[in-house]
C-alpha positions as CSV (number, residue, x, y, z in Angstrom):
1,X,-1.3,18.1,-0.4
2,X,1.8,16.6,0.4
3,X,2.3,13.4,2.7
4,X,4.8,11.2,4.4
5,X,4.4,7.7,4.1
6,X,6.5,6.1,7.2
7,X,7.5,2.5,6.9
8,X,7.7,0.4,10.1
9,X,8.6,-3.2,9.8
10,X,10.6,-5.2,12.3
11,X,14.1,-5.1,10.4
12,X,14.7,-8.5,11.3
13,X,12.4,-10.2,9.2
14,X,15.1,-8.7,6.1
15,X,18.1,-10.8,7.7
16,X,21.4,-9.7,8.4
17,X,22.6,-9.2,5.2
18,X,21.7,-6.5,2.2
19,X,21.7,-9.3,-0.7
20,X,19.6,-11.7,1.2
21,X,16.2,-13.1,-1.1
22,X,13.7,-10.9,1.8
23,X,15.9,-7.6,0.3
24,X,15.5,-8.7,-3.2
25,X,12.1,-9.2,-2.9
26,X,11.0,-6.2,-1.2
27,X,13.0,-4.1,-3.9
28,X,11.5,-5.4,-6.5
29,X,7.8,-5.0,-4.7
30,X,9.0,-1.4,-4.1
31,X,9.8,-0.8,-7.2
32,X,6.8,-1.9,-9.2
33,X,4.8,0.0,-6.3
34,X,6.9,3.0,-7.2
35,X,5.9,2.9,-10.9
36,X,2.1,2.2,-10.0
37,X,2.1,5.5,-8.0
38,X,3.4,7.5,-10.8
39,X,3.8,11.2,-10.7
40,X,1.7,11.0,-6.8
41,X,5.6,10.0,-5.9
42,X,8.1,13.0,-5.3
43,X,10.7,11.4,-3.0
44,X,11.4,8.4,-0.6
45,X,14.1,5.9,0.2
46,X,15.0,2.7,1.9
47,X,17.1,3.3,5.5
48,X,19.6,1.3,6.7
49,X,19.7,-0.8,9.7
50,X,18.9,0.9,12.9
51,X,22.4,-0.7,13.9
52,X,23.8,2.6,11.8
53,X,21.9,4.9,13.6
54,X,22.9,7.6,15.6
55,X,20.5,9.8,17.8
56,X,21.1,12.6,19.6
57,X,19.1,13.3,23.0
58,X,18.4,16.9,24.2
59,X,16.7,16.9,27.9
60,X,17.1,21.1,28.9
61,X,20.3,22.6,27.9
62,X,22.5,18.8,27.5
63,X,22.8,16.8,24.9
64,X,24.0,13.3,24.6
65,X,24.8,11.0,21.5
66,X,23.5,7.3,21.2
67,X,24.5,4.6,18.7
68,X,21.5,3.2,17.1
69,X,18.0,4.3,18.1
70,X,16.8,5.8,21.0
71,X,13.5,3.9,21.1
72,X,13.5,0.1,21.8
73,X,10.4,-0.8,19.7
74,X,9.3,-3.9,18.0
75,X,9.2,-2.0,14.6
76,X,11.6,0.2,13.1
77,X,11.5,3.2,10.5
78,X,12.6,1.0,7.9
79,X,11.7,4.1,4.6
80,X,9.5,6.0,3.4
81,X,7.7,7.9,0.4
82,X,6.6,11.7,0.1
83,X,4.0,12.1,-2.0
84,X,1.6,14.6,-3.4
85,X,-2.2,14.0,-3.9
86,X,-5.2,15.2,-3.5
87,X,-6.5,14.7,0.1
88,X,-5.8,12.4,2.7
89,X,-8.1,9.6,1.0
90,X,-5.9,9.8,-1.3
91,X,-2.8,9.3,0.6
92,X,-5.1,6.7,2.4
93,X,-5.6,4.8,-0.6
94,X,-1.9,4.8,-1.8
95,X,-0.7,3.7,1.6
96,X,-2.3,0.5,2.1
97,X,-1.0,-0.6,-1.4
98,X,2.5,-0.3,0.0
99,X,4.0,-3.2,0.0
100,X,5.6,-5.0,3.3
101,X,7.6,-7.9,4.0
102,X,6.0,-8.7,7.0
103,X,3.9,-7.5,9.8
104,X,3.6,-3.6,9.9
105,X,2.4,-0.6,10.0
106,X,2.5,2.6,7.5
107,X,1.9,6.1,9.3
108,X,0.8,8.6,7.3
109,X,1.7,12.0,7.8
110,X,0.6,15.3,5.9
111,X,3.7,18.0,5.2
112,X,3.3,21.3,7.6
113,X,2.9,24.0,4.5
114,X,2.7,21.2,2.3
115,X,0.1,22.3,-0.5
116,X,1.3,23.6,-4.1
């Protein structure tokens, strides 16, 4: 079965700047995580800042476009991980190994159609 692991972090606790020591850190931690996974792992990726965001709002027939997110939340998609195991248990297990920088939370969401 195949999951998404969302990352929610509040971005700020990264700094303003990709090459700061938070960044560094976390990529390593993501990496290592990444190889400790193994083949579970079939995708994921780091997102930029919500700053780079652009959203696009549909209420009937209108649509409007927003810079940066359309949610003001605390935490912010920050990545995630698709990956393919056995049950949610599983997935479970995997997620709470996922390294964060600071407070937050990983959702964990199964794949509509997403069995081999």
């Amino acid at each position: 079965m195949q999951y998404l692991l969302l990352i929610y972090e509040d971005e700020t606790a990264y700094g303003d700047k990709h090459d700061s020591p938070a960044v560094a850190d976390i990529v390593k931690r993501h990496m290592a995580f990444g190889g400790e996974i193994g083949e579970a792992r079939k995708g994921g990726a780091g997102l930029h800042a919500t700053s780079m965001a652009t959203t696009i709002v549909t209420r009937g027939t209108a649509q409007t476009i927003h810079d940066g997110p359309f949610a003001e939340t605390k935490e912010q998609l920050g990545g995630f991980y698709l990956i393919d195991v056995p049950d949610l248990d599983a997935a479970i297990a995997i997620a709470k190994k996922l390294p964060l920088h600071a407070d937050g939370s990983v959702e964990i969401r199964p794949l509509l159609g997403g069995t081999d």
